[in-house]
C-alpha positions as CSV (number, residue, x, y, z in Angstrom):
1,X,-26.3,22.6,-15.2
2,X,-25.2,19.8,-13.0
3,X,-27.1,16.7,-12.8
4,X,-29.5,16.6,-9.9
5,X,-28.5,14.0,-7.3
6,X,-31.4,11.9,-7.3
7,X,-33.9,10.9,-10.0
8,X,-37.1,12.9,-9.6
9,X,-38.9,10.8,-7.3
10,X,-36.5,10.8,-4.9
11,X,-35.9,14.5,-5.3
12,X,-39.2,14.6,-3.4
13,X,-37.8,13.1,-0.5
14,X,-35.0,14.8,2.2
15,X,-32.5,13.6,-0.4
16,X,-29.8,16.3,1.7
17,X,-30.7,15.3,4.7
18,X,-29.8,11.9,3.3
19,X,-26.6,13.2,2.3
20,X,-25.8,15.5,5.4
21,X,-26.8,12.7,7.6
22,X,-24.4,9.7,6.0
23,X,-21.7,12.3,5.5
24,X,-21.8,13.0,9.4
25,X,-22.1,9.4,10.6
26,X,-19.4,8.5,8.5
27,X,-17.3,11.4,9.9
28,X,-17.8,10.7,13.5
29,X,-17.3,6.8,13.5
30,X,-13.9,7.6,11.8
31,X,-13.0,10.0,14.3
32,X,-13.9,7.6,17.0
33,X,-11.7,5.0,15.2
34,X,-8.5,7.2,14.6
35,X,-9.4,8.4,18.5
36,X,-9.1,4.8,19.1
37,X,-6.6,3.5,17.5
38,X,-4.3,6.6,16.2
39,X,-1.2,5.0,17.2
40,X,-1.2,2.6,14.6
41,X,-0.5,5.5,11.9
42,X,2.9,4.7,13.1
43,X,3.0,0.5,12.2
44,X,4.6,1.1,8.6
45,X,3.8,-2.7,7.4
46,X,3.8,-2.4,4.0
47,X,6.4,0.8,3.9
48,X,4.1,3.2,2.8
49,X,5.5,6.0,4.8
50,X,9.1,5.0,4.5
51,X,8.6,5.6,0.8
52,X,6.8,8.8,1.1
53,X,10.0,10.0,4.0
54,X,12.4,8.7,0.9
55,X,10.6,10.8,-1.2
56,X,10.6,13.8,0.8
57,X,14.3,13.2,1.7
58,X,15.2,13.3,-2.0
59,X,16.1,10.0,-2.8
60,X,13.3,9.4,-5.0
61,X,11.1,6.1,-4.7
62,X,13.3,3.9,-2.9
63,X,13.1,0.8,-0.7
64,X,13.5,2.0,3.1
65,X,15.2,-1.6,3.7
66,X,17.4,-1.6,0.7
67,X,17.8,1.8,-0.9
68,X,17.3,1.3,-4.3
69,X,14.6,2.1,-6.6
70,X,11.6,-0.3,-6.3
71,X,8.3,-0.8,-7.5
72,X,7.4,-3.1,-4.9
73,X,4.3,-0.9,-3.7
74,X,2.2,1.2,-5.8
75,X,3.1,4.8,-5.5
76,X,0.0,6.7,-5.3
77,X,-0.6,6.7,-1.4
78,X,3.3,7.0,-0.6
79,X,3.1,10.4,-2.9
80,X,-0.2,11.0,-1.0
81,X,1.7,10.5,1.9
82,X,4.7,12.6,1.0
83,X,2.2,16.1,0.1
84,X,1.1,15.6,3.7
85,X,4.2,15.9,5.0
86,X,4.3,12.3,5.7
87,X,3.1,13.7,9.3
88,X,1.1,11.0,11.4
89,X,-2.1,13.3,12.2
90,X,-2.1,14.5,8.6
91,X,-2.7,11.1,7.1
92,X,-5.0,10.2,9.7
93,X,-7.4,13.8,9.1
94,X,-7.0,12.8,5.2
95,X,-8.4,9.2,5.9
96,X,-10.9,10.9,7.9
97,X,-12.0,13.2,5.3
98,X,-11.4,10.1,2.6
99,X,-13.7,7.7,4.5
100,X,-16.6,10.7,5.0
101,X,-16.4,11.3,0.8
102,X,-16.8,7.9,0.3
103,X,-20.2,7.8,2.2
104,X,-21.5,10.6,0.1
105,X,-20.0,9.3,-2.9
106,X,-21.9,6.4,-2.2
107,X,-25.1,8.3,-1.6
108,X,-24.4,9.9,-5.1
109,X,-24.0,6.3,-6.7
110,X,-27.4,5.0,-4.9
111,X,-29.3,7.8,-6.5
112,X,-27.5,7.3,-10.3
113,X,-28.6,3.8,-9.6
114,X,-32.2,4.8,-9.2
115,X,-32.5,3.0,-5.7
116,X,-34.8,6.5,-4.0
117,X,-33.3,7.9,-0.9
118,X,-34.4,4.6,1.4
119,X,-32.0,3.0,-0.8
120,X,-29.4,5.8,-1.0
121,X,-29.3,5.7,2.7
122,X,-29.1,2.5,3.3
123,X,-25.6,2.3,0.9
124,X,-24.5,4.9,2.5
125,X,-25.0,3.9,6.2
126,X,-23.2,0.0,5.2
127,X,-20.1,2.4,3.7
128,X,-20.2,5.0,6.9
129,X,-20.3,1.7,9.5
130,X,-18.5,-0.9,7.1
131,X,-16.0,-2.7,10.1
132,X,-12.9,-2.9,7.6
133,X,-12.9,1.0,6.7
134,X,-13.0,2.0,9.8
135,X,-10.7,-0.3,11.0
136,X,-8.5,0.4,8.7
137,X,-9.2,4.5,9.1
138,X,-6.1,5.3,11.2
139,X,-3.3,2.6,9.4
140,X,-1.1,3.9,6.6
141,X,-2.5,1.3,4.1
142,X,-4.2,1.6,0.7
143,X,-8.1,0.5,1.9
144,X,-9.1,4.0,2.9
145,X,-7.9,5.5,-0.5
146,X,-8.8,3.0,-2.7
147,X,-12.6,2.9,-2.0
148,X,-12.5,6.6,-2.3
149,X,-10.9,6.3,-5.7
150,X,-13.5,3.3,-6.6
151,X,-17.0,5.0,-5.6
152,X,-15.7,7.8,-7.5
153,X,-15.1,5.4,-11.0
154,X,-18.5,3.8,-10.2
155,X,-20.4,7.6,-10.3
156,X,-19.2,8.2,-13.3
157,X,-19.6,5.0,-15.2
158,X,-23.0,3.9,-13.7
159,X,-24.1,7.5,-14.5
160,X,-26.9,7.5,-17.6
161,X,-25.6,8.7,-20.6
162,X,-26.8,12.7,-21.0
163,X,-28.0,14.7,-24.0
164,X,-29.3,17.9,-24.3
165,X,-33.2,18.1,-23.4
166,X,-35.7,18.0,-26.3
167,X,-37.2,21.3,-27.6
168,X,-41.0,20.4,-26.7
169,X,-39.7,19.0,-23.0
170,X,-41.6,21.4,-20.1
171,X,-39.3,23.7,-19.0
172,X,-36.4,22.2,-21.4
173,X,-35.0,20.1,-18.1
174,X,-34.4,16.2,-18.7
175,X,-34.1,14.0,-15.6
176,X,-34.1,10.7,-14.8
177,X,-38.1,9.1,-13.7
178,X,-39.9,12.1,-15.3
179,X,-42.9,11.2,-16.6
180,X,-42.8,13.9,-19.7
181,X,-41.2,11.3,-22.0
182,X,-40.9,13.2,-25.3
183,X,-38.7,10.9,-28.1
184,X,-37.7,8.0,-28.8
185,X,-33.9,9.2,-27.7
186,X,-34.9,10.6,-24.9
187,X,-36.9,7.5,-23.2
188,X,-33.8,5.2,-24.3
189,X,-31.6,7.6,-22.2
190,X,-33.3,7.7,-19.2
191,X,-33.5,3.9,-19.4
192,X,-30.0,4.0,-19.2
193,X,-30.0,1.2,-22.2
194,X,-28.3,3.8,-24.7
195,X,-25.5,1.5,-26.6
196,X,-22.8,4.4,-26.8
197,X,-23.3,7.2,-24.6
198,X,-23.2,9.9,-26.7
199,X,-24.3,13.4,-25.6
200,X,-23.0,17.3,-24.5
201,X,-20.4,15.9,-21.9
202,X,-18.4,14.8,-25.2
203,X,-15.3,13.3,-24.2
204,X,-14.7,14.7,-20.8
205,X,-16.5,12.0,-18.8
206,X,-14.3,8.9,-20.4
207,X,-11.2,11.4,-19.9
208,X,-12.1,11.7,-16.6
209,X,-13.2,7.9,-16.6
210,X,-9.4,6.9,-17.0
211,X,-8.1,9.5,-15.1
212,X,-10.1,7.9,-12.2
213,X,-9.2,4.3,-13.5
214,X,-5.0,4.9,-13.8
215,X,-4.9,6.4,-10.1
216,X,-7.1,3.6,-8.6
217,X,-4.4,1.3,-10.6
218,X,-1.7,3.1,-9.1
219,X,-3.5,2.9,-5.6
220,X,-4.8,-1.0,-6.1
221,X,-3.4,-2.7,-9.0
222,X,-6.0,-5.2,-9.4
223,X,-8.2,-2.8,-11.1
224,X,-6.8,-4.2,-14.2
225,X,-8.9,-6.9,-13.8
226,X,-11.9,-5.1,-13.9
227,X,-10.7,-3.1,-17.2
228,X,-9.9,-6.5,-18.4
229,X,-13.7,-7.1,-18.1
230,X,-15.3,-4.2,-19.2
231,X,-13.4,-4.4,-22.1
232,X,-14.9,-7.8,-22.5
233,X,-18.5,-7.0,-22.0
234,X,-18.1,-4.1,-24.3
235,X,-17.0,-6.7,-26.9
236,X,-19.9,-8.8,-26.1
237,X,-22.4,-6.0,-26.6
238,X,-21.3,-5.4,-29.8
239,X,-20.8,-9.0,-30.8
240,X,-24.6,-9.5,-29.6
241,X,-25.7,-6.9,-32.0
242,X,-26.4,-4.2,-29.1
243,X,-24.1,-1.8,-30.5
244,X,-22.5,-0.9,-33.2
245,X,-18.5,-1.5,-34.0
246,X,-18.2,1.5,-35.6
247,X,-19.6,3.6,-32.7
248,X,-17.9,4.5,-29.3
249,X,-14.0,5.0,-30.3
250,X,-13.7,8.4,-29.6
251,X,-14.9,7.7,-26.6
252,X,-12.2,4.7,-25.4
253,X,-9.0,7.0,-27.2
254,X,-10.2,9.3,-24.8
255,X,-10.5,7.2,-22.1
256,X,-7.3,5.5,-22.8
257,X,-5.5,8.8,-23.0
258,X,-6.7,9.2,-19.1
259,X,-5.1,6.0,-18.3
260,X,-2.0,6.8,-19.7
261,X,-1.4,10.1,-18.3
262,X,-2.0,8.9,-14.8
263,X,0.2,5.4,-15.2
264,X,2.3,6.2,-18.0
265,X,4.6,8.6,-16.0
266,X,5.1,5.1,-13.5
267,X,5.9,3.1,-16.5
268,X,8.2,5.6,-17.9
269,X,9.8,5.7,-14.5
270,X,10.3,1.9,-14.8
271,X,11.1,1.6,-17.9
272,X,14.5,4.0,-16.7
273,X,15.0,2.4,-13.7
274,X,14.0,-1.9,-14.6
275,X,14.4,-1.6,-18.5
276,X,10.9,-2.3,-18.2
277,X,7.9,-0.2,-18.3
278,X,5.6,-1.7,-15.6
279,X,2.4,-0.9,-15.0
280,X,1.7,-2.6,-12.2
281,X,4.1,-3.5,-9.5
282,X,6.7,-6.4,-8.8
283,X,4.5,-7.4,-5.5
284,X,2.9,-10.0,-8.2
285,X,4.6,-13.1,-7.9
286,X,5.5,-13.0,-3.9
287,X,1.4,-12.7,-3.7
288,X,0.9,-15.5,-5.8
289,X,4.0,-17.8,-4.3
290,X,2.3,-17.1,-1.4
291,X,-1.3,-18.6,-2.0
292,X,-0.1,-21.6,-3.9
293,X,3.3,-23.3,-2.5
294,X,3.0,-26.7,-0.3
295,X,3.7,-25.9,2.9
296,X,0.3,-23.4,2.1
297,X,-1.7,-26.7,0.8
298,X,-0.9,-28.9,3.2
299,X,-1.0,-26.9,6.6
300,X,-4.3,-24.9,5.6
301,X,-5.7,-26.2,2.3
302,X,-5.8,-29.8,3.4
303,X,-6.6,-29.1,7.3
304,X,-9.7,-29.0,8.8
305,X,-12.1,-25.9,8.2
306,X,-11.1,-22.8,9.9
307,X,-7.5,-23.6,9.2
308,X,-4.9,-20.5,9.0
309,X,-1.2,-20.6,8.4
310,X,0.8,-20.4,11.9
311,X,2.9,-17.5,12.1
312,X,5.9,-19.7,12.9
313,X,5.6,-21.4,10.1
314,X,4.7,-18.8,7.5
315,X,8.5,-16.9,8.9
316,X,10.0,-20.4,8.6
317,X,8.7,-20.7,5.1
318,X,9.7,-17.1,4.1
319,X,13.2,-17.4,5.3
320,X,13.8,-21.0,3.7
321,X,12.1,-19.0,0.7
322,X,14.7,-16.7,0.8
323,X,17.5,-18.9,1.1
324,X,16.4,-20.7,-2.1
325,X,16.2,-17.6,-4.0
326,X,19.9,-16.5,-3.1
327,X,21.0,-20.0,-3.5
328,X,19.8,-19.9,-7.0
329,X,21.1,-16.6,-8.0
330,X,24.2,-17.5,-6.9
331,X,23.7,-14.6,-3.7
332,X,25.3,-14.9,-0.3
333,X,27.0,-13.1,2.4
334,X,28.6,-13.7,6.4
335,X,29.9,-11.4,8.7
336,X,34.0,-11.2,9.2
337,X,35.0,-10.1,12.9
338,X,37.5,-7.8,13.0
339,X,39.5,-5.8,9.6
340,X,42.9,-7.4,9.7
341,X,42.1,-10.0,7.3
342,X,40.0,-8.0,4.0
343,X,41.9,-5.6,1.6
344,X,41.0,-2.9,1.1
345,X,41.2,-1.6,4.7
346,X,38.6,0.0,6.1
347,X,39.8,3.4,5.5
348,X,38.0,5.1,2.3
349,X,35.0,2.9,3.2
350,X,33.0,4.6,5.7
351,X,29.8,5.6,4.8
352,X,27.3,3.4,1.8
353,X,28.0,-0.2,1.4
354,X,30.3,-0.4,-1.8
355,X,30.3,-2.8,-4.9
356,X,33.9,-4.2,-5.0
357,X,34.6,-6.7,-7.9
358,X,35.8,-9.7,-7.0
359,X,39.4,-8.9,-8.9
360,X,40.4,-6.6,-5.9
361,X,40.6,-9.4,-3.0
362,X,43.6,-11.6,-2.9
363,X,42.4,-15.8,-3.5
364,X,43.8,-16.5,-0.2
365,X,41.3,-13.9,1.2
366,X,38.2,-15.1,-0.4
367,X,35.7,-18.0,0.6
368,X,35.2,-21.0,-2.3
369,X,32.0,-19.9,-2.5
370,X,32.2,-16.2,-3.7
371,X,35.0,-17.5,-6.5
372,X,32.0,-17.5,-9.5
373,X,30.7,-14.2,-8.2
374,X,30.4,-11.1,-10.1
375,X,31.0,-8.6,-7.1
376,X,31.1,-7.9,-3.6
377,X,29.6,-6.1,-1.3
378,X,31.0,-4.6,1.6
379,X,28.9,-3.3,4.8
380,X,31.0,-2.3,7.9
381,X,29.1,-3.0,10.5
382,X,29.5,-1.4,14.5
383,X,33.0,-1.9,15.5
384,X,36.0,-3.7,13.1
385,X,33.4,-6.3,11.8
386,X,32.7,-6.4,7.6
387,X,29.6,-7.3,6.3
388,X,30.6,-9.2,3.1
389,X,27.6,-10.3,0.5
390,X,28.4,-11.7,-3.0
391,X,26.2,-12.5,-5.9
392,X,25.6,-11.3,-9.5
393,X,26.6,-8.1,-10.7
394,X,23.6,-6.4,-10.4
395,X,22.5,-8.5,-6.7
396,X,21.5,-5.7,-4.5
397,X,19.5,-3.4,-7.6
398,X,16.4,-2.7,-8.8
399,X,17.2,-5.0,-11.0
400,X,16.8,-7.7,-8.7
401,X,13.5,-7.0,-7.6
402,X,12.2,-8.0,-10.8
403,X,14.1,-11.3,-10.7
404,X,13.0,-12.0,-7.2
405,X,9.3,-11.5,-9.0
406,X,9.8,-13.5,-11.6
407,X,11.2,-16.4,-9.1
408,X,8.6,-16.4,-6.9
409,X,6.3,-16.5,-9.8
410,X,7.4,-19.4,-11.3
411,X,7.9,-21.3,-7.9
412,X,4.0,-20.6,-7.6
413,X,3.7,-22.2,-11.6
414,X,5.5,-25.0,-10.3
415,X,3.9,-25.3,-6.9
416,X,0.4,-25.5,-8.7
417,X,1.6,-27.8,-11.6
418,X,3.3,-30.4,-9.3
419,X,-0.2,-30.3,-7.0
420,X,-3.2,-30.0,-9.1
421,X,-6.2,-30.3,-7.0
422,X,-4.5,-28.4,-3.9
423,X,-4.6,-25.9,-6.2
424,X,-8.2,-26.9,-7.1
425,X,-8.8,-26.7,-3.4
426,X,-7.5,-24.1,-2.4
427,X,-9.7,-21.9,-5.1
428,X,-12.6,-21.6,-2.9
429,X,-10.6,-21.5,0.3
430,X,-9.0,-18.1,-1.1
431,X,-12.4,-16.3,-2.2
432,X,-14.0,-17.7,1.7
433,X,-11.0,-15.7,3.1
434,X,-12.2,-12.7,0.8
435,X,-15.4,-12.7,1.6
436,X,-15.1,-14.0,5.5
437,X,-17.5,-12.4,7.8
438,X,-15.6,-12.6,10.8
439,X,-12.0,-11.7,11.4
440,X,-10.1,-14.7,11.6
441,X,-6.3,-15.5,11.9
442,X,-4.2,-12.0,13.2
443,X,-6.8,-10.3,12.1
444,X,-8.5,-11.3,15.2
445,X,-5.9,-11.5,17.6
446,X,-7.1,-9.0,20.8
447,X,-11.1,-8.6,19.2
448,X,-13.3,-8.9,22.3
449,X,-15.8,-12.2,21.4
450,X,-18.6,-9.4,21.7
451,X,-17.2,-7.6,19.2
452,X,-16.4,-10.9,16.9
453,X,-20.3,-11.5,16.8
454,X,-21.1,-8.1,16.0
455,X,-19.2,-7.5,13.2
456,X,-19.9,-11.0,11.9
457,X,-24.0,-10.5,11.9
458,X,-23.2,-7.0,10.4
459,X,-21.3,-8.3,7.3
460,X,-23.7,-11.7,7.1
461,X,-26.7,-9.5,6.8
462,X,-25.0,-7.1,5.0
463,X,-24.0,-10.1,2.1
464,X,-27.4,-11.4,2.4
465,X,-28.7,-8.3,1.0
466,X,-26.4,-8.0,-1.1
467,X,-27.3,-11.6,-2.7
468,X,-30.6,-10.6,-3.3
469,X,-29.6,-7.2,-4.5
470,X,-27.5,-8.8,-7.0
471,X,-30.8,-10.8,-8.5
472,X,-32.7,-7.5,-8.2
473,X,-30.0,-6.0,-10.5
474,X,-29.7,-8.9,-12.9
475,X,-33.1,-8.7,-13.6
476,X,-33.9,-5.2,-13.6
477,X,-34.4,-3.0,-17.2
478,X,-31.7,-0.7,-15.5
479,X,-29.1,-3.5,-15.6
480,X,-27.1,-2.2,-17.9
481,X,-25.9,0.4,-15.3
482,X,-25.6,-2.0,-12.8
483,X,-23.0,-4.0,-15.0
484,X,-20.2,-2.1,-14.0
485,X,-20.8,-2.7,-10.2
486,X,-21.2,-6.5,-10.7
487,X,-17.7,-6.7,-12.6
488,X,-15.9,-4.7,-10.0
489,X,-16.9,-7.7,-7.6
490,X,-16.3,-10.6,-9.9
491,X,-12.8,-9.6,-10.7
492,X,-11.8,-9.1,-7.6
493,X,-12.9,-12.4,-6.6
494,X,-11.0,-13.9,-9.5
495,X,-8.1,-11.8,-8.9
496,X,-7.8,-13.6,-5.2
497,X,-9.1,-16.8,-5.8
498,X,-5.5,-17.2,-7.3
499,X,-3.7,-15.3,-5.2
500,X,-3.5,-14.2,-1.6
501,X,-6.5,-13.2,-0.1
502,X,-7.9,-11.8,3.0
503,X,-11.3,-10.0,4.2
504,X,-8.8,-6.5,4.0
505,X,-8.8,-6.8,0.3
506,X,-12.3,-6.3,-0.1
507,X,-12.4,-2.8,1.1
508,X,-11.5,-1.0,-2.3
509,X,-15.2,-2.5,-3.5
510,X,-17.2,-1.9,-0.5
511,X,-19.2,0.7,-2.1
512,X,-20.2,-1.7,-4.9
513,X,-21.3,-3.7,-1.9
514,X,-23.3,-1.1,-0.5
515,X,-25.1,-0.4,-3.4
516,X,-26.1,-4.0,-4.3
517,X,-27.5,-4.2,-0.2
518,X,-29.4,-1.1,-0.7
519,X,-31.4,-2.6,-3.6
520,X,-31.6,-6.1,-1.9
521,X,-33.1,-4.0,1.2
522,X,-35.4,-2.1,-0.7
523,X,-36.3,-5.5,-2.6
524,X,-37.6,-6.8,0.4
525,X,-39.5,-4.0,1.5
526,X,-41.4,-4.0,-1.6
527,X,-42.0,-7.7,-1.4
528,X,-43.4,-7.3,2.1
529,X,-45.7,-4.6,1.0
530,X,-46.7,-6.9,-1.8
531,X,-45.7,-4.2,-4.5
532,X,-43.7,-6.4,-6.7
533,X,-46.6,-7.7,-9.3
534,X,-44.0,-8.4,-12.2
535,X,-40.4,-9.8,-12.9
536,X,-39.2,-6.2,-13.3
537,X,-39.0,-3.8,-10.6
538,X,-41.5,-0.7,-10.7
539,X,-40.8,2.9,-9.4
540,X,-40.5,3.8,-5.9
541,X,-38.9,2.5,-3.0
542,X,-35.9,0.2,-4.7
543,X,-36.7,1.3,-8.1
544,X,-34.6,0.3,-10.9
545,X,-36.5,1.9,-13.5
546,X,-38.7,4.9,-14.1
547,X,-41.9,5.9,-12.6
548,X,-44.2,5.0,-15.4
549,X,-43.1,2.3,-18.5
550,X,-44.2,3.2,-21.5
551,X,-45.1,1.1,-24.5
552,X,-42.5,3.0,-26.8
553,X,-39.4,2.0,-23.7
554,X,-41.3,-2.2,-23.5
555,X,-41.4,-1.8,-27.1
556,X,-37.8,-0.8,-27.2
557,X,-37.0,-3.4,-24.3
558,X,-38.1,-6.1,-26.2
């Protein structure tokens, strides 16, 4: 039998109406959104649905500006993408239906979380109305996707570990805040403080677990980070005595084996095409070059608050960027006018630039500067004129997208090494963009100031509660469950207090948000009812715990 939505107190209250209700909020405000700004499913940005029209077209996952493999962008939404038909309406009706799961999903975490329906609504309403999401509802971008894919890990990981109901239990149904407590295993469960897990869903929930975790990596690659720290608290329990060593492998080999069935076939895939099997992507060290160079420090890190990089300065630093790359590599290129200088002739060439080596063009032909190159490249262009580029022998391949990475990351080593406390500096600059309020920079370029405000009181409040929530979590006996949601939103903010941030990357973890403004709401409306008498939250409204606390569960606490 599938677990009821809502612990039994809540299960008193219109829990589907709940549901229904967010479901349908979130549904309309999206439609309104894609209504509103439907065009933009055409502004390709980041190449999403150039990948997914490669991918259709046959030619496997290749750049659209260089045709050649890449790994430059995660592949999940472009194959999303691609079983749409890579057709503008379908991807906006999927965002549409992605954005409305979310806000139920959401409704389902509240409940897991023990937070009553008050609660459940209120985390569902922040994720129906949540500015970014729906901004971001009609744009073929990863935000939409992601928080589906993240609410989704959260149910199952914040869910309380399940066993099969005790023989002398009325009715043999176990559910969470039921007052017919009959064993010691039983009360431990629905405390949600059992070390392991262990119970009748076996193995499928941590399959399902990495299933859930490789396709959000293959969505949002900064999910690692998050693994990285569960992996770390789970060391910690067991270091603290809280579990036991011995316990709980099954459980991560199954796990595991989800993760690697959803990113191994992407590492394979590298592993072919880079001689490298990536899990991630080679978007890495541009992100990081880009957060901690000079020009960055010194225009915006070291400039009044409020500060953002200038458009023409950002393109000025990206092409001189650039340049300094292909000077390094040995890389460059010009344009000859007219075809009666180059052998071979044009003839034979039409059609895909061609590598030539170097051996085939006469000295008295060639420029000093292509003399140490490997091989040429020849574009023909409209008309008699010759595109001519000249590099390494593989300049031009997949293979030098992971230099390019591996460049730009160590420019970013070198930036921060050579200027220490910009990079100190520019820490809490990076996670005040993440977490911004307002829009600021393009992001606000064309908001009416009306508009500004609003979503600016909406997210302050919205944070606010989410403070307190966070406190309310900390020190609740259900904490335990709410560990997960708290390390979702640390790593992200140590993720991009390194590298680039903006207020966009914060909409994979909105959800976790929600959740943590629900209980900070519900907080506050037991304080102002004067029904908070002790540090730990009681049942009801904003409950963490169950309806009555037992000596055997504050024996057990202690």
């Amino acid at each position: 039998m599938s677990p009821p939505l809502f612990p039994a107190a809540a299960r008193r209250s219109p829990a589907w109406a709940v549901f229904g209700g967010v479901a349908l909020l979130a549904c309309v405000l999206r439609s309104v959104a894609a209504w509103r700004w439907g065009a933009e499913v055409n502004d390709d940005v980041d190449m999403y649905r150039g990948l997914a029209e490669n991918l259709l077209d046959g030619a496997g996952y290749v750049s659209p500006e260089t045709n050649v493999p890449t790994a430059f962008r995660p592949p999940l939404v472009p194959l999303i993408y691609a079983a749409l038909g890579n057709a503008g309406a379908a991807i906006v009706l999927f965002h549409i239906a992605a954005g409305t799961a979310t806000a139920a999903l959401t409704v389902r975490l509240a409940g897991l979380l023990r937070l009553g329906w008050i609660g459940a609504a209120i985390a569902g309403t922040v994720v129906a109305c949540d500015p970014i999401l729906l901004r971001y509802t009609p744009r073929p971008m990863t935000e939409v996707t992601a928080a589906l894919l993240t609410v989704a890990l959260l149910c199952l990981i914040c869910a309380p570990p399940r066993t099969r109901p005790s023989p002398d239990r009325q009715g043999g149904a176990a559910h969470l805040g039921s007052k017919n407590r009959s064993s010691k295993v039983d009360r431990t469960i629905e405390s949600g403080r059992h070390p392991d897990g262990r119970g009748s869903w076996g193995l499928i929930v941590p399959l399902l677990i990495g299933i859930l975790f490789g396709l959000s990596a293959l969505c949002r690659p900064t999910i690692w980070a998050f693994g990285g720290l569960w992996a770390l608290a789970w060391a910690w329990d067991r270091l603290r005595g809280r579990a036991g060593w011995l316990h709980g492998w099954g459980r991560i080999a199954a796990g595991a084996l989800g993760v690697v069935l959803t990113v191994g076939p992407w590492a394979v895939r590298n592993q072919f095409v880079f001689d490298k099997p990536i899990v991630m992507t080679t978007h890495g060290g541009y992100t990081l070059h880009l957060a901690n160079n000079a020009v960055f420090y010194e225009e915006v890190v070291r400039s009044p608050a409020g500060a953002v990089w200038d458009g023409e300065s950002l393109l000025r630093w990206q092409q001189r960027t650039r340049s300094n790359y292909e000077t390094d590599v040995g890389f460059g290129s010009f344009v000859r006018w007219g075809r009666g200088y180059w052998f071979p002739p044009k003839e034979g060439w039409e059609g895909a630039p061609r590598e030539v080596p170097v051996s085939l063009f006469r000295a008295m032909e060639m420029d000093r500067r292509m003399m140490d190159a490997d091989s040429l490249r020849l574009t023909w262009l409209e008309g008699d004129d010759l595109l001519v580029e000249w590099g390494p022998g593989d300049f031009r391949t997949a293979a030098d997208e992971t230099r390019r990475d591996r460049w730009h990351r160590d420019r970013a080593i070198e930036a921060i090494k050579a200027d220490p406390l910009g990079f100190a500096q520019a820490v809490p600059l990076r996670i005040s963009r993440l977490w911004s309020p307002v829009p600021i920079g393009p992001a606000a370029d064309g908001v009416p100031k009306v508009l500004w405000w609003a979503v600016g009181g909406w997210n302050v409040a919205v944070f606010l509660l989410a403070a307190w929530g966070t406190v309310r979590a900390w020190r609740s006996e259900n904490w335990a469950a709410w560990r997960p949601v708290l390390l979702l939103l640390l790593s992200l903010t140590a993720v991009h207090a390194v590298y680039w941030s903006n207020a966009r990357m914060r909409g994979a973890v909105v959800p976790a948000i929600a959740v943590l403004t629900a209980a900070g709401a519900c907080g506050l409306v037991r304080r102002g009812q004067h029904a908070m008498t002790e540090p730990e939250p009681g049942s009801g409204v904003g409950s963490f715990g169950g309806e009555e606390k037992s000596s055997a569960l504050r024996a057990t606490s202690r």
